[in-house]
C-alpha positions in Angstrom: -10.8 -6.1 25.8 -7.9 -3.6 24.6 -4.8 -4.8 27.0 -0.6 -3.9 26.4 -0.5 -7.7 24.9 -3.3 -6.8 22.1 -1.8 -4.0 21.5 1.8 -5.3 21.0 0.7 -8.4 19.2 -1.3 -5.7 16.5 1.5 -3.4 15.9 3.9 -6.4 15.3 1.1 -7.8 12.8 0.5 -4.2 10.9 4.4 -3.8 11.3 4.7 -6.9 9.2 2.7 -6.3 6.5 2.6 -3.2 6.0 6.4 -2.7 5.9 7.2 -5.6 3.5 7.1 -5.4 -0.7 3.7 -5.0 -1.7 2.0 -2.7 -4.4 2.1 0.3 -2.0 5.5 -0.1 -1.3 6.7 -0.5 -5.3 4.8 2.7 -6.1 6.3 4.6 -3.3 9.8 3.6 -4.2 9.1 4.3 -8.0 7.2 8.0 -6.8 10.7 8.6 -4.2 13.1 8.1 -7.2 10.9 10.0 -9.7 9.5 13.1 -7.7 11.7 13.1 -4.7 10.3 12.8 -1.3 8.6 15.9 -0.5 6.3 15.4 -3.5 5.7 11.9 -2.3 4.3 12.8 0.9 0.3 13.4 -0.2 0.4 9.7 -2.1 2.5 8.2 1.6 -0.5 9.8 3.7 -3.1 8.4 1.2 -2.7 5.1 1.8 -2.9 5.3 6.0 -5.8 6.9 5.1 -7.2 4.3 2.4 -6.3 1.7 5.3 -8.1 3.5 7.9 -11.7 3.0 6.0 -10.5 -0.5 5.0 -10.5 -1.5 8.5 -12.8 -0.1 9.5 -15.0 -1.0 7.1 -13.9 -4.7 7.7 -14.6 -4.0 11.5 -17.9 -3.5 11.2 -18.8 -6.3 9.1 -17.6 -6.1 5.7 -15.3 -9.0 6.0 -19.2 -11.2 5.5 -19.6 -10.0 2.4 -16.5 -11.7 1.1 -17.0 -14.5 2.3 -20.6 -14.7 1.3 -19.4 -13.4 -2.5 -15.8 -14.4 -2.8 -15.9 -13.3 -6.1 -15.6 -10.0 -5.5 -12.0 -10.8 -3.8 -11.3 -12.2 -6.9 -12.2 -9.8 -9.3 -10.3 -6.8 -6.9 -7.4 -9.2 -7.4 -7.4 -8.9 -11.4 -8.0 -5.2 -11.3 -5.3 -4.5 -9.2 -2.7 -6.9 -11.1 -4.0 -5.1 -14.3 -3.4 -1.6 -12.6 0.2 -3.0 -11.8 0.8 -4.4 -15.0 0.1 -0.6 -16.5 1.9 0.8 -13.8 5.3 -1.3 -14.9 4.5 -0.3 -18.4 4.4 3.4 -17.5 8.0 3.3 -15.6 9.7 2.0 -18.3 11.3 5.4 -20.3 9.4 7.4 -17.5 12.6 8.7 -15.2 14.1 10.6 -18.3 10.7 12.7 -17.5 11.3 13.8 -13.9 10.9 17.2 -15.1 8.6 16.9 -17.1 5.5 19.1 -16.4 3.0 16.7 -17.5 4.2 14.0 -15.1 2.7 13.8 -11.2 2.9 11.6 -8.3 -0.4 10.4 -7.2 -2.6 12.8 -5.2 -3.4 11.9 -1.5 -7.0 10.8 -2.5 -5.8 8.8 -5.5 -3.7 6.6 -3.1 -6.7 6.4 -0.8 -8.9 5.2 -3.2 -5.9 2.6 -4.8 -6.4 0.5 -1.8 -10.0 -0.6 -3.0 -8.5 -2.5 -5.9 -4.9 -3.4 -3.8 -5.5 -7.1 -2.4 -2.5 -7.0 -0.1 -4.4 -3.9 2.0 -8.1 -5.9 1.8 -5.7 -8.9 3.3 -4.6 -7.0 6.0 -8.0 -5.5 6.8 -9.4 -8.7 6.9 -6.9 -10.3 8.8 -6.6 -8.2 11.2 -10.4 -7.5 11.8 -10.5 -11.5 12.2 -7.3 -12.1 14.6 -7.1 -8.7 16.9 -10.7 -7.1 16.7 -11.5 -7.1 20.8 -14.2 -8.8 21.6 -16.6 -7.7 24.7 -15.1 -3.9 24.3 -17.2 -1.0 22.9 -17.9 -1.0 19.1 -17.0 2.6 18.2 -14.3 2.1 20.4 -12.8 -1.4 19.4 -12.9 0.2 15.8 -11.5 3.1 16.5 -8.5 1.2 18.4 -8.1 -0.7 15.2 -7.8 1.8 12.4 -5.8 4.5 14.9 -2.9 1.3 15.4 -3.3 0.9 12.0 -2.9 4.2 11.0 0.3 5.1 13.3 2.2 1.9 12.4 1.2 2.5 8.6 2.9 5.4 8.0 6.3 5.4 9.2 6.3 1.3 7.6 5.9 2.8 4.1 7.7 5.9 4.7 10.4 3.7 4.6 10.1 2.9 0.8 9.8 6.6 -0.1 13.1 7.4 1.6 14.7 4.5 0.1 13.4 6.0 -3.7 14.3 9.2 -2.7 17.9 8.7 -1.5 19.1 6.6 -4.7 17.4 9.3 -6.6 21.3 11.9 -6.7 22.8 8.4 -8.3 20.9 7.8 -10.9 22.0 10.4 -13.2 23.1 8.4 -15.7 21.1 7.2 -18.1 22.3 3.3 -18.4 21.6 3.3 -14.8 18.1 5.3 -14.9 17.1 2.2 -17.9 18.3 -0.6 -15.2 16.3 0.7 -12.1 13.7 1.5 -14.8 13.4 -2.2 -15.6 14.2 -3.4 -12.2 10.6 -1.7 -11.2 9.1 -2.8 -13.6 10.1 -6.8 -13.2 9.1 -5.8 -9.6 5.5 -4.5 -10.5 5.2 -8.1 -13.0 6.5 -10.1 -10.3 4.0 -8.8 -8.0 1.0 -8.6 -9.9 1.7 -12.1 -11.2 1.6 -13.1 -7.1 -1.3 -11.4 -6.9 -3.4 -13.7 -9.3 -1.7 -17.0 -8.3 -2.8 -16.9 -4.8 
């Protein structure tokens, strides 16, 4: 049954994960400092909205087709660190570019659709469809509670990450500097997809 002690133990646990360095997270930071924040907002609601499918999606019974074909976890695992391995490979020279006409942050459904191949958000799906899902209530409803919590923690978790992109943004007008944080994301993006295939 939904009760206050469900619903604080969920919001610490979405809190959590969703506010700590993860491949959402990089590419918000990298979209702030590139495109500013205001540009960055269709890519931050995407991935609320990308979640909100993922859990409910593991809600309903998903989660049993993983564990009956674990493979499939693993292959989402080497797409995704591929996709981040590009990603780091694209920052590199890109923040000369800010104005560049050609160059766009992601569009709301392209960040919705990023968290099919993003282990960290099938992870959290499935953990928290396993641990909070409550039992005895109504189906609709129980999912419903779950991707809604999900949703309102979510956002203001990863907003975080664009704001923090966005605000270094004014001091990284020179260019020595623009080549460190360059790098810096992109040894960020390695780092993490390397994680992502070791465990």
């Amino acid at each position: 049954m939904i009760n206050f002690e469900l619903v604080l133990a969920l919001v610490s646990f979405y809190t959590v994960m969703f506010i700590t360095p993860g491949p959402n997270n990089a590419m918000l930071t990298a979209s702030g400092i590139k495109f500013g924040f205001k540009r960055t907002i269709p890519h931050l609601i995407g991935i609320p909205t990308g979640h909100i499918f993922q859990i409910a999606l593991m809600c309903l019974g998903l989660g049993k087709i993983f564990q009956t074909y674990p493979f499939i976890q693993e292959y989402l695992k080497y797409i995704c660190a591929v996709y981040l391995l590009y990603l780091g490979y694209k920052i590199i020279g890109s923040f000369k570019n800010i104005n560049n006409e050609k160059s766009r942050p992601l569009k709301l459904y392209e960040a919705s659709l990023f968290q099919i191949v993003n282990p960290k958000a099938w992870a959290i799906s499935s953990s928290a469809a396993v641990g909070f899902f409550p039992r005895g209530e109504n189906l609709i409803l129980a999912v419903l509670f779950m991707s809604l919590i999900g949703f309102i923690v979510c956002l203001p978790s990863i907003t975080v990450w664009a704001l923090f992109g966005s605000s270094i943004r004014s001091i990284i007008k020179n260019n020595y500097i623009k080549k460190i944080i360059e790098y810096f994301m992109a040894l960020l993006l390695l780092l993490t997809s390397i994680y992502i295939i070791m465990y």
